[in-house]
C-alpha positions in Angstrom: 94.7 -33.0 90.5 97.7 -35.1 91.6 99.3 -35.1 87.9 100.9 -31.9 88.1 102.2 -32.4 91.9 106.1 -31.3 92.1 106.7 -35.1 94.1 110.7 -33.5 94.7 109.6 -31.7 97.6 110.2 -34.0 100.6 112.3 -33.2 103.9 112.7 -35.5 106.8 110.5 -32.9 109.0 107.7 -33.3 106.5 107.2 -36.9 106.7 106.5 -36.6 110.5 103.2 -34.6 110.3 99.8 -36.5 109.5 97.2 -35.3 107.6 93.2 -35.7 108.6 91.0 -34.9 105.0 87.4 -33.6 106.4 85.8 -34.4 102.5 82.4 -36.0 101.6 83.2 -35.8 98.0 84.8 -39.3 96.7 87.0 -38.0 94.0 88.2 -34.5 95.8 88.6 -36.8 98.7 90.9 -39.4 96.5 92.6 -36.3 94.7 93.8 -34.5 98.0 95.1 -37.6 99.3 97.0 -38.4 96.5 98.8 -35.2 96.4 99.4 -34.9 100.2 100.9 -38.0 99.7 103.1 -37.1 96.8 104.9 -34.3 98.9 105.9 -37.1 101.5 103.0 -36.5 103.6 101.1 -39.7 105.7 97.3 -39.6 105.4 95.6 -40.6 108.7 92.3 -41.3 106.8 89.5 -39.7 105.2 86.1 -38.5 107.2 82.7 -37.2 105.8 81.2 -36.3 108.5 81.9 -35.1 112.1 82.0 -38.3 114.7 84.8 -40.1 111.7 86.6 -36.7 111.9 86.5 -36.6 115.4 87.6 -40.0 116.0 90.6 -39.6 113.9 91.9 -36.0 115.1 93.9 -37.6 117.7 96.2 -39.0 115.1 96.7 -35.6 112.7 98.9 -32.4 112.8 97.2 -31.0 109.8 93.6 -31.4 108.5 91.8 -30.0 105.4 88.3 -29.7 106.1 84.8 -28.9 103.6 82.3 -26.9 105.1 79.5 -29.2 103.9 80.0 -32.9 105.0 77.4 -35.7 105.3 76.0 -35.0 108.5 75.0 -30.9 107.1 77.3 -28.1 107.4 79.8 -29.3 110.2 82.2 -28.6 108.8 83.3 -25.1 110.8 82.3 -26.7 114.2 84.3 -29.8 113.5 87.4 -27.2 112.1 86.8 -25.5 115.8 87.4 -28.6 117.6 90.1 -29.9 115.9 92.3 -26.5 116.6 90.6 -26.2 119.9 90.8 -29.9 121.9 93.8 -31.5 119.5 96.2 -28.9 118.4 95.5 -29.1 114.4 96.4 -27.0 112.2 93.4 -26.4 110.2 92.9 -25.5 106.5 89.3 -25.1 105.0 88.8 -25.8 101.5 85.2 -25.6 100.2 83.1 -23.8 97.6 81.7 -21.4 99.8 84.4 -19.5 101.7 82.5 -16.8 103.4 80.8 -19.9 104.9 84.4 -19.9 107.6 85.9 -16.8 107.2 86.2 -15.1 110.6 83.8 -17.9 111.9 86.8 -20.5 113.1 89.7 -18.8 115.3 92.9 -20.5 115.1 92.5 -21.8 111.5 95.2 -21.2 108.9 93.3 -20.4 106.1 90.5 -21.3 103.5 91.1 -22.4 99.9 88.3 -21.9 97.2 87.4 -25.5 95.6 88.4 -26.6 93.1 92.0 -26.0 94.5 95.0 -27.2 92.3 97.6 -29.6 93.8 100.5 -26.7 93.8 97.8 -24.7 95.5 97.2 -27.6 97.8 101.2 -28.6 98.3 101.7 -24.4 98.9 99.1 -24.5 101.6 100.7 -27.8 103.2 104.3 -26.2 103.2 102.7 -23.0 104.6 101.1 -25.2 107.4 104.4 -27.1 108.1 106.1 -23.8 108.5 103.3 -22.7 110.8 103.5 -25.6 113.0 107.4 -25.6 112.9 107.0 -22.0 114.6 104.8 -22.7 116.8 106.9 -25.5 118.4 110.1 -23.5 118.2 108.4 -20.3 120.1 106.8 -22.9 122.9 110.7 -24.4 123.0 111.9 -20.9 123.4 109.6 -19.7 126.1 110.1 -22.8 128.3 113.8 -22.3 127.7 113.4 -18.7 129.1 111.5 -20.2 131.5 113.8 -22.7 132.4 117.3 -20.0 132.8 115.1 -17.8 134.9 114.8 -20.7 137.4 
């Protein structure tokens, strides 16, 4: 996967977001970490089922999560939680997407395994836009806020 990553694409922005990858599969694990760390991207670890992902959310702005882990099909639950209690931008990638669509509110989107790395790199520059948004709106509004006062 990671051999036909574009590694040009970096920006000082970039290399302040953490990824979480919610994957029970060794190699699709090992081949999505590879290429989110070939755009510039830190990695804040690898979980395969829901207490590792859990325990690791604290420390990640985005987080690609399978539907079927090692503790069953968490994966939608633990995709829930991580938008819900930490603020993550979530993007599903799994075999089976009807399994999350319209199931999980708040998640970006799903990609259909087997993704390719520019597929994967496209989705993390969508979700870095996304996140980049969402700050600059909350920094506007408090701004507003703040002249109002």
């Amino acid at each position: 996967m990671a051999s036909d990553v574009e590694t040009q694409w970096r920006t000082g922005d970039a290399t302040r977001e953490s990824v979480l990858i919610v994957e029970d599969e060794f190699l699709v694990a090992l081949d999505l970490e590879t290429t989110v760390r070939d755009i510039g991207l830190d990695v804040v670890g690898v979980a395969t089922d829901r207490k590792q992902a859990l325990a690791l959310a604290p420390q990640a702005d985005i987080a690609f999560v399978d539907v079927n882990l090692a503790d069953g099909a968490t994966g939608p639950e633990i995709g829930q939680r991580l938008v819900d209690e930490f603020g993550v931008t979530v993007i599903f990638m799994t075999s089976n997407p009807a399994a999350v669509v319209g199931r999980v509110h708040g998640a970006l989107g799903v990609l259909s395994k087997p993704a390719t790395p520019s597929i994967v790199q496209n989705s993390l520059r969508h979700a870095l836009d996304a996140r980049r948004t969402e700050v600059e709106t909350s920094e506007t509004l408090v701004n507003r806020r703040n002249l109002k006062t």
